[in-house]
Structures are given as structure tokens and as C-alpha cells.
C-alpha positions as CSV (number, residue, x, y, z in Angstrom):
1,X,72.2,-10.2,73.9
2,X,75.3,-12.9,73.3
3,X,74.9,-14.3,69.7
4,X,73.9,-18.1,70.2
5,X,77.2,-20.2,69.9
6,X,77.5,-21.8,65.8
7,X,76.4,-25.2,66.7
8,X,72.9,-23.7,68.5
9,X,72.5,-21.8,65.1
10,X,72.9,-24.4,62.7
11,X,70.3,-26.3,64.6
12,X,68.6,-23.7,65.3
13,X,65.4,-23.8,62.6
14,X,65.6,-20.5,61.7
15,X,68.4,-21.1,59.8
16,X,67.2,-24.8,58.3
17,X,66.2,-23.5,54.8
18,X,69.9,-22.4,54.3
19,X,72.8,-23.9,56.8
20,X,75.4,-23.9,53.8
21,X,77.2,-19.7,55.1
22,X,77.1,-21.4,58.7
23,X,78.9,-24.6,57.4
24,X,81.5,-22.3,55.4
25,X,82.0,-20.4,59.0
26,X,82.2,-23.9,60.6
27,X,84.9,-25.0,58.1
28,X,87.0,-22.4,59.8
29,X,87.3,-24.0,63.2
30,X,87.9,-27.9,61.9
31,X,87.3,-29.3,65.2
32,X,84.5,-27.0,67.3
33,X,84.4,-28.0,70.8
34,X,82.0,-24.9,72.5
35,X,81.4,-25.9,76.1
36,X,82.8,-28.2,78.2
37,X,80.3,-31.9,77.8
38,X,79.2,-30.9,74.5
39,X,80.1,-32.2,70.9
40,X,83.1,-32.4,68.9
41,X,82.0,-31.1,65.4
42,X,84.2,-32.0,62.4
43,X,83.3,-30.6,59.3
44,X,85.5,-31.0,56.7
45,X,85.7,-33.5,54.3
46,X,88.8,-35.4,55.1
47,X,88.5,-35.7,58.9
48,X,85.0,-36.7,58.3
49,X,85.9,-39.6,56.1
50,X,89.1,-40.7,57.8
51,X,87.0,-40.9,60.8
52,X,83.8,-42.8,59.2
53,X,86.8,-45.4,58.8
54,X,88.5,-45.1,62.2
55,X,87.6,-47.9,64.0
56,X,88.8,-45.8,67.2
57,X,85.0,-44.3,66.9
58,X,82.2,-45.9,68.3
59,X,78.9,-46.1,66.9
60,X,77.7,-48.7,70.1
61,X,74.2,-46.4,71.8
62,X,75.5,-47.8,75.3
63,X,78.6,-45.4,74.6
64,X,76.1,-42.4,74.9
65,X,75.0,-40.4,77.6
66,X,71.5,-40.9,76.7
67,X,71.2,-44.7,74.6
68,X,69.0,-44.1,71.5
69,X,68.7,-40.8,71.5
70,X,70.3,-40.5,68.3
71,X,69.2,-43.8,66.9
72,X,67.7,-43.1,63.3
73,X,65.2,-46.5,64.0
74,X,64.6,-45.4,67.4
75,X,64.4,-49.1,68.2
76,X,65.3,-48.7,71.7
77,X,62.4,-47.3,72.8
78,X,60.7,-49.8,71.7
79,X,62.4,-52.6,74.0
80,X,64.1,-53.9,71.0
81,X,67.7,-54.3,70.6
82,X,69.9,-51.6,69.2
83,X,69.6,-52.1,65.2
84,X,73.2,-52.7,62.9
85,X,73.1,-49.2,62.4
86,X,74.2,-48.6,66.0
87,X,76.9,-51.3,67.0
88,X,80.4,-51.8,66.7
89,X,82.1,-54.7,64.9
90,X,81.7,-57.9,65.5
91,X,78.0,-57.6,66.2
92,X,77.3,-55.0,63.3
93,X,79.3,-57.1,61.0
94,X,77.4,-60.5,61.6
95,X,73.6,-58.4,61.4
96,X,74.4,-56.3,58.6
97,X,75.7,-60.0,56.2
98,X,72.6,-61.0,57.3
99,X,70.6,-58.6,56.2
100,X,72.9,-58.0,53.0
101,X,72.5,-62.0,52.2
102,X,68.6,-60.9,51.8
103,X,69.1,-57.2,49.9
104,X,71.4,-58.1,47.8
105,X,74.1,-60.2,46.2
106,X,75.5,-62.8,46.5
107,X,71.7,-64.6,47.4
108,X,69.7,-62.1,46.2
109,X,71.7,-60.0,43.6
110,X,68.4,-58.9,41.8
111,X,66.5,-58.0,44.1
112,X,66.6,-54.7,43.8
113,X,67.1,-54.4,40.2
114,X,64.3,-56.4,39.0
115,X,62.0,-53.9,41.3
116,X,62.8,-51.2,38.5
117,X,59.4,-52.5,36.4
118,X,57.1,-52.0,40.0
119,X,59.1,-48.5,41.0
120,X,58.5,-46.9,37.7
121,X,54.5,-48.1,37.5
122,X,54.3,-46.4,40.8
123,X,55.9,-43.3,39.7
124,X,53.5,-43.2,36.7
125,X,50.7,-44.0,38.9
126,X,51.4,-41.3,41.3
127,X,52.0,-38.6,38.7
128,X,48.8,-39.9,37.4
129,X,47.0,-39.1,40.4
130,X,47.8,-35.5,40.4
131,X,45.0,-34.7,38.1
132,X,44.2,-31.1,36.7
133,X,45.8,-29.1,39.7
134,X,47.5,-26.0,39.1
135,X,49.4,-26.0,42.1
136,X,50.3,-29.2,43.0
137,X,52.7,-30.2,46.6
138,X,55.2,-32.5,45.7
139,X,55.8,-33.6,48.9
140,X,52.5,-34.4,50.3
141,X,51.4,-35.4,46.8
142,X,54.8,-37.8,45.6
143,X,57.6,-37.6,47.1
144,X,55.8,-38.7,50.8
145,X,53.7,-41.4,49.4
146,X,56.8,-43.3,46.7
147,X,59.2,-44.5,49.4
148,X,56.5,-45.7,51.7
149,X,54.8,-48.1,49.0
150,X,58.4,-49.4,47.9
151,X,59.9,-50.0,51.5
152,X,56.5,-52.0,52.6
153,X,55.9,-53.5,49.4
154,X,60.0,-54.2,49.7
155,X,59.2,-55.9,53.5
156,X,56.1,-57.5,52.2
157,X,54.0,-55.4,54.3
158,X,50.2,-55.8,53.4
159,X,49.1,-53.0,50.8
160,X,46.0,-52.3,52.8
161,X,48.2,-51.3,55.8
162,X,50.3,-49.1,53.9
163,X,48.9,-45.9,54.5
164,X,48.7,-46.3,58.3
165,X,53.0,-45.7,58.3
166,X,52.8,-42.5,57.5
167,X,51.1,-41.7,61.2
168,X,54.0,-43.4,62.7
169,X,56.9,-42.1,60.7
170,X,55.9,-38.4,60.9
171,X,56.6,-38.6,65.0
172,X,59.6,-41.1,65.4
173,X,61.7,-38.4,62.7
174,X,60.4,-35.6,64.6
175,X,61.7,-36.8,67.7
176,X,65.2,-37.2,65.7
177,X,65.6,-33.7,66.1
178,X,68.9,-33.2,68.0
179,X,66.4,-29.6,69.8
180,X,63.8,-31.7,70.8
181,X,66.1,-34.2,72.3
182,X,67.0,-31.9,74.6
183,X,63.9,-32.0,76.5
184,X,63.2,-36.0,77.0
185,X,59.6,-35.5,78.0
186,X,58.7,-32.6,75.1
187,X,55.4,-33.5,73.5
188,X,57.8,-34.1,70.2
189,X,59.6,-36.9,72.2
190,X,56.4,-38.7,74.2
191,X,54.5,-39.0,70.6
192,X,57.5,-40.5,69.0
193,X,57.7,-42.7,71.5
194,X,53.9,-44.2,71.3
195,X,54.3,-44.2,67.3
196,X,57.7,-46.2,68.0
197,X,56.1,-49.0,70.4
198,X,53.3,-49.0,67.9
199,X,55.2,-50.2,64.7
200,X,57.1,-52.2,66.5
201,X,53.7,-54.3,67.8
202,X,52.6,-54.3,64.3
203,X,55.9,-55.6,63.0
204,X,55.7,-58.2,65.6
205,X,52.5,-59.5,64.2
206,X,54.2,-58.9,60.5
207,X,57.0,-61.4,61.5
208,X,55.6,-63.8,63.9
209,X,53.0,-64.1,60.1
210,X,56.0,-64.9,58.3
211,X,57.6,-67.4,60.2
212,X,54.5,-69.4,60.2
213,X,53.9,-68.5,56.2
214,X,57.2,-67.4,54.8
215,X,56.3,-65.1,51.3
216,X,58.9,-64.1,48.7
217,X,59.7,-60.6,50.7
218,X,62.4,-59.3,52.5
219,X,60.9,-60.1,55.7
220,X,60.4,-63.5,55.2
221,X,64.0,-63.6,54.5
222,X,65.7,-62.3,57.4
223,X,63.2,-64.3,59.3
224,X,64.7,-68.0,57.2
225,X,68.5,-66.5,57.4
226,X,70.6,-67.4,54.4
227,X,74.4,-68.2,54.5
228,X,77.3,-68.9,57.0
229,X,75.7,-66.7,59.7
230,X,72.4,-68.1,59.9
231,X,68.8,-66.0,61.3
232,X,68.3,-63.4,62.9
233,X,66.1,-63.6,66.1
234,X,63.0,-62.4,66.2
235,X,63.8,-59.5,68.1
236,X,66.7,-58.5,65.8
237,X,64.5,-58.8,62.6
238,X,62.1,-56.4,64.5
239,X,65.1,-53.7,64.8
240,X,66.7,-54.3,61.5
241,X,62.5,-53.9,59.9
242,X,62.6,-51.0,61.7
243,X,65.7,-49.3,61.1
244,X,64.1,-50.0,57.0
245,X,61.0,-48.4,57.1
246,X,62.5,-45.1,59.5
247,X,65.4,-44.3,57.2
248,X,64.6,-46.3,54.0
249,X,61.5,-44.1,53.9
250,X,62.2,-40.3,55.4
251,X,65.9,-40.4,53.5
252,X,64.5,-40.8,50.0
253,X,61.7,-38.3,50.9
254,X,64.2,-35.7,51.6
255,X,66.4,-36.5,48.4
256,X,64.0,-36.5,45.8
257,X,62.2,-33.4,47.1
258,X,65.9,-31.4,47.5
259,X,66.6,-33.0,44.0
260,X,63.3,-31.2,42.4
261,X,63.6,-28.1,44.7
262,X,67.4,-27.8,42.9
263,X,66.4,-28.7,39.5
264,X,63.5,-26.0,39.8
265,X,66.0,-23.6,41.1
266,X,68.2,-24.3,38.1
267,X,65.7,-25.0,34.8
268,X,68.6,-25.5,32.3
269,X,69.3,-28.7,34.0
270,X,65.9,-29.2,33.9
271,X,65.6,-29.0,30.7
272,X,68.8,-31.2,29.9
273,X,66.8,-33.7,32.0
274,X,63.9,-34.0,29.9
275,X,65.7,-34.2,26.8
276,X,68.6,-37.2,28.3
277,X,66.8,-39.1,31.0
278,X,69.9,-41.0,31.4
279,X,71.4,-37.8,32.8
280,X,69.4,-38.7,36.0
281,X,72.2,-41.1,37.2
282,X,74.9,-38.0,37.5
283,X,71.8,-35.7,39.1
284,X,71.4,-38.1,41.6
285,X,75.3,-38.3,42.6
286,X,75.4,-34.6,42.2
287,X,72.7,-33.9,44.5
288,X,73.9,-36.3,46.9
289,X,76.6,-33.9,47.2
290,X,75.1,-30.6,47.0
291,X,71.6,-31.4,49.0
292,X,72.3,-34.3,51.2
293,X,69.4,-35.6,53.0
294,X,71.2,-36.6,56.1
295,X,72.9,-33.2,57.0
296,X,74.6,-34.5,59.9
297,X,75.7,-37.6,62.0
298,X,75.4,-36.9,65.4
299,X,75.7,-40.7,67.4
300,X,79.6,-41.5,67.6
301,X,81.8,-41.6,70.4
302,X,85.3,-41.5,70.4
303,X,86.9,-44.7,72.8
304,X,89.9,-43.6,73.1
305,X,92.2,-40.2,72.9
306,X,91.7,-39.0,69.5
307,X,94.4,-36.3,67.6
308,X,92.8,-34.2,65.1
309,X,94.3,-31.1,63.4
310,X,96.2,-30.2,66.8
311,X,93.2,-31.1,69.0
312,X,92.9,-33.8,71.9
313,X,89.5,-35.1,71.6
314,X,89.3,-37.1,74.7
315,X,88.1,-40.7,75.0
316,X,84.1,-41.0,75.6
317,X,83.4,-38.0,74.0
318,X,80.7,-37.2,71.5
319,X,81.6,-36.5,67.9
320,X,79.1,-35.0,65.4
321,X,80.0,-35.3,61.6
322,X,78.9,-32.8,59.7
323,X,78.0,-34.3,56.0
324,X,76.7,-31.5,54.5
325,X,79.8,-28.9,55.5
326,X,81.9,-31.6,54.4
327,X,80.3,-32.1,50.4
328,X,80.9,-28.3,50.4
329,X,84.6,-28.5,51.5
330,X,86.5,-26.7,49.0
331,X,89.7,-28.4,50.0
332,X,88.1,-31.0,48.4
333,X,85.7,-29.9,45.7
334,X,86.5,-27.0,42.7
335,X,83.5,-24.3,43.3
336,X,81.7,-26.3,45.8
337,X,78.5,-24.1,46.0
338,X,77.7,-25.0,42.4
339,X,75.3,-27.3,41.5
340,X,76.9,-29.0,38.3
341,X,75.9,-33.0,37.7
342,X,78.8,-32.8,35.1
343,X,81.6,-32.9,37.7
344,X,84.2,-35.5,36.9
345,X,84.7,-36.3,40.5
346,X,81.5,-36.7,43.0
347,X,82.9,-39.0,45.6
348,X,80.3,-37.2,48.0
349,X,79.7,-38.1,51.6
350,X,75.9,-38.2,50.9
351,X,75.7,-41.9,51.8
352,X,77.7,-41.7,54.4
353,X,81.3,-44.5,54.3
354,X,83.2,-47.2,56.2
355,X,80.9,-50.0,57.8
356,X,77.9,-47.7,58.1
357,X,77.7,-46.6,54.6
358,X,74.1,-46.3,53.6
359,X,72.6,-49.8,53.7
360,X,70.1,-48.8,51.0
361,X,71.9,-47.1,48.2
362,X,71.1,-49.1,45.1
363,X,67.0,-48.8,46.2
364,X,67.5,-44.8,47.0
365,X,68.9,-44.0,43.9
366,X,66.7,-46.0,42.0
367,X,63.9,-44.4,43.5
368,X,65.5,-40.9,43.0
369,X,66.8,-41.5,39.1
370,X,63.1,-42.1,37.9
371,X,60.9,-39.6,39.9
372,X,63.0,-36.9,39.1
373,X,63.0,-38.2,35.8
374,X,59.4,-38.5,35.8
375,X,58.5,-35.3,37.2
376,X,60.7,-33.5,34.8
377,X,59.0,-35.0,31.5
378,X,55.6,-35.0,32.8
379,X,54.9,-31.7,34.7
380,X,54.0,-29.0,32.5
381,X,56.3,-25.4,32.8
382,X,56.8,-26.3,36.6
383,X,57.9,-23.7,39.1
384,X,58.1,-22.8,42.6
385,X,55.5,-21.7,44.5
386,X,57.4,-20.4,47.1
387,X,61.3,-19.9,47.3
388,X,62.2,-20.8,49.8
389,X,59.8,-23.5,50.9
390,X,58.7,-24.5,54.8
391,X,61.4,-27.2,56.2
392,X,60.8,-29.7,58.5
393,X,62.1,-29.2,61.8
394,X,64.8,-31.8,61.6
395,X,68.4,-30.5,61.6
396,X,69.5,-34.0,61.0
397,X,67.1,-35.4,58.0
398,X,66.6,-32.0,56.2
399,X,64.5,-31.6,53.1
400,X,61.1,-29.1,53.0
401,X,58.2,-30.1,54.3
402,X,56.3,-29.0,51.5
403,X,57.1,-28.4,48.1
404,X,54.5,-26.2,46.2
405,X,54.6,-26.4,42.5
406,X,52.6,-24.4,40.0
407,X,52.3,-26.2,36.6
408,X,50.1,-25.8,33.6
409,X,49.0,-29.5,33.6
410,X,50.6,-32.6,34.1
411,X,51.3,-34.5,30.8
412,X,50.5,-37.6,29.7
């Protein structure tokens, strides 16, 4: 039997607990072009970045084959227009002041920062809640619940209706899955479909609420508009709340269970943790670099002729940016395979640069810097259950699925 072709088998789940020989083996071919119709795959670090800032690439869905199909909100299916995340100056530009003007400076330049109070008395309240176990899943048990409680609670979503996300993230980031897109009516895709349509008709209700009764939340916000380029509509609020919850939420799950994962796979920096908490800060860049959560970037198209590294990549054509080969290039990092938060340089790729840098940064590494922090001076002689641990199926938003942890007790 042929062995599967390197793209197929870094997608391929078998190899999702460990894609980082398959990246190394990727790095050798720069540009990977397979079959004729598929992706272009760049994996090394300086392509990827020169082209995060190439406006010659397209992030625009009506540039793809199949619109959506790699949108991280999946607002599409949902009838809604394509979020910031997927379109091109000027239009990107305009949606994402907007929603800056209400995340951050210059309007609301605390925003974020006077959250820290609330994130860290959910932390504590969560850790709380883990009781007496001896084995205790980190994922199902912290890391799952944290980000969905800040992102509503961030919106202004109602607390009582909090839990009931968690039903319709699991499906939409399933249906990320670059496998299961492949087969457009797969169980994977018609589920998260329904769950799509289904936040969005809650968020409706959410904002059409908020216009009538603005609140002090980020909804409210984006529903007034602030500065120069005024409101959103209604429809583009419902894309942009969207595009929040989806990749606010399943990003910072993935990071601050790889972060624990790593740190219980290397207890000396555990330990340094729990001794200097304000070590988290270099952790977090660190692992941003070593254990990205967003593996891969699979939604740009090239509009014109593109020359890279002695290759033609013709206009219309689909790129893939692989992040996580890239933070490993050693053209660009000194012993990239080692996990070392005291590296002088971490200009890592792990949120992604150009226009469609993350959008939530500060509020993902806030997150990050105090559960890990947390967890490491409250769990009692933690260790792995299982190494390695189940992943999700995603090839795109990797991070276990569960995260089993035997401890000794938690500490007060």
C-alpha cells in the first residue's frame, strides 16, 4: 500500500498527539504542492510571516471553493455575513476599529485589565470546585468551563445561560476539522451546522435585548458604535459575537491545557512556577511557541501569481500556513524542540500577525498567566494520568481532549 501523501498524515488523527517529526519533514519541502487543486503548504517561519503581511493574500471566504468552510465563527452558515476574521481590507479594517473601539484602547483601554479581579475569583472558584478527587480532568473540570464564563460574562451574556454554550461550541469546532470538511453532509458537518443556526438565534435575541436596554458589556457596545466609524449592523454584531464566543473560547481551552500538559511534562518548570508566579508571563509566550493552539491556518487564497523559494503559486489558489512547523523552524529559533520560557527571543507565530493577528491576545493570556499559575500552587504532587493524553479530532485547534491528573489533594 502507497504511504498517504505528508499533508493526509499530518491531518490524519493518528498522528494529532505528536505532528512536530512530520512538521520537521515538511520544513524540507518549503512550499508542498501534492496534487494538482490542492493546497499550497508553507511551513517555515519566514514565508509564513512575510505572507501574514502580504496583502497579495486573500483572507475574503468568496475567494474559496467552498465559502466558510474554513471560517473559525462559522458564521456563514448561519445566514450571517462573513465575520472581520474573513475579509480583506477595507471592510476588515472598518469592522475590526469597531470592534477594537469596544475591546480596547483608545475607548475602552481597561477593559480587559480591570477583568483581572473577576478572572482570578473564577480561577479560585473553579479550583475550589474540584474537591477531594484524586484524579481530577483538567479539561472537563477547568480548562473547558474558564473561557466560557469570561467570554459570556465578557459579551454580557446572562449567567443562567452560560452552561448551554458548551452544547454548541463542541459541534461548530468539530466541524472545523479540515477531514470532516471533506464530506459536507458527514454527521460532524450537519450537527455543526444546527448548533451554528442555534447560537446565532440566541444571539439575536441577546442583541435585539441590548439595543432596547444597552448594559455596560461588550455587546451593548458594538451595538451603540463608538468613534469615527460608527455601529455595526445588527447582522454584523451577530458575526463579530460569534466569531468571540467560537475562537475566544476553544483557543484558550487548547492553550492552557497544552500549557499544563507541558509544565507536567517538564516539573522543574513547574516547580519554578510555584515559587515565581510572575514567571507565568514568559510560560505563556513560550508556550505560544512550542504548543500553539491554532496549529494551522488553512483559509487564504493567493489573488495573484505569487513567487516563493523558486515556486509559482498561481493566482486563486489555496495557501495553508502552517503555525506550528513554523515556531519550530530552526532557521529561526536556537534548539527549537526545547521547551525553555527563558528564551531571550519568543517572537512566536502563536497569535498569528499582520491584520489578522489574534483579536484577543491581552484576554488569552490573561486567562492563561493565572490558571496555570493557579493550578501549579494549588494542585498537590500533580501528574499525568496518561502520557500521552486523547486529542480532539481537530488538526486545526489542537489541544487534548482530556487531560487526566492524579494529585494528592488540591490545596487551599
Amino acid at each position: 500500500m502507497p504511504q498517504a501523501s505528508l499533508l493526509r498524515r499530518i491531518t490524519d488523527f493518528a498522528n494529532r498527539a505528536d505532528p512536530y517529526p512530520l512538521y520537521e519533514e515538511l520544513r524540507s519541502t518549503p512550499v508542498l504542492h501534492e496534487e494538482e487543486g490542492g493546497p499550497y503548504v508553507v511551513s517555515s517561519y519566514y514565508d509564513i510571516l512575510g505572507l501574514l503581511h502580504d496583502p497579495r493574500i486573500s483572507s475574503d471566504a468568496s475567494n474559496l471553493d467552498d465559502p466558510g468552510a474554513d471560517e473559525l465563527s462559522g458564521a456563514e452558515a448561519t445566514g450571517l455575513p462573513p465575520s472581520f476574521l474573513r475579509l480583506d481590507p477595507p471592510e476588515h479594517d472598518r469592522l475590526r476599529r469597531i470592534a477594537n473601539s469596544s475591546f480596547g484602547p483608545p475607548h475602552r483601554p481597561r477593559r480587559i485589565d480591570s477583568m483581572r479581579e473577576e478572572l482570578a475569583a473564577i480561577v479560585a472558584e473553579l479550583v475550589d470546585g474540584l474537591g477531594d478527587s484524586r484524579q481530577i480532568d483538567l479539561v472537563d473540570q477547568f480548562a473547558y468551563p474558564f473561557p466560557v464564563i469570561v467570554i459570556c460574562r465578557l459579551l454580557g451574556v446572562p449567567r443562567e445561560d452560560e452552561p448551554r454554550f458548551r452544547a454548541w461550541v463542541d459541534p461548530i469546532v468539530a466541524g472545523l476539522d479540515p477531514d470532516s470538511r471533506m464530506e459536507p453532509d458527514a454527521p460532524a458537518q450537519r450537527a455543526a451546522q444546527e448548533a451554528r443556526v442555534q447560537l446565532g438565534m440566541y444571539l439575536a435575541g441577546l442583541v435585539e435585548q441590548r439595543t432596547r436596554e444597552p448594559r455596560d458589556d461588550l455587546l451593548s457596545d458594538l451595538v451603540a458604535g463608538h468613534g469615527p466609524d460608527g455601529a455595526m449592523s445588527t447582522m454584523e454584531v451577530l458575526s463579530t459575537a460569534v466569531l468571540l464566543l467560537i475562537a475566544g473560547h476553544e483557543t484558550t481551552v487548547n492553550l492552557i491545557t497544552n500549557g499544563m500538559l507541558t509544565l507536567l511534562r517538564h516539573p522543574e518548570v513547574l516547580q519554578r512556577l510555584r515559587e515565581e508566579p510572575g514567571l507565568s508571563a514568559r510560560i505563556v509566550e513560550e508556550l505560544l511557541r512550542y504548543e500553539p493552539p491554532v496549529q494551522l491556518v488553512p483559509q487564504r487564497t493567493c489573488i495573484t501569481d505569487i513567487e516563493l523559494r523558486g515556486v509559482t503559486i498561481p493566482k486563486g489558489s489555496r495557501i495553508w500556513l502552517v503555525l506550528g512547523a513554523g515556531n519550530r523552524d530552526p532557521e529561526r529559533f536556537d534548539d527549537p524542540d526545547r521547551f525553555d520560557p527563558d528564551r531571550e527571543d519568543i517572537q512566536h507565530l502563536g497569535f498569528g500577525s499582520g491584520i489578522h493577528s489574534c483579536f484577543g491576545a491581552p484576554l488569552a493570556r490573561m486567562e492563561t498567566q493565572l490558571a496555570l499559575t493557579a493550578l501549579a500552587r494549588r494542585l498537590d504532587n500533580p501528574r499525568l494520568a496518561e502520557d500521552p493524553p486523547p486529542y480532539r479530532q481537530n488538526a486545526v485547534l489542537r489541544g487534548p481532549r482530556h487531560l487526566r491528573v492524579d494529585v494528592d489533594g488540591v490545596l487551599p
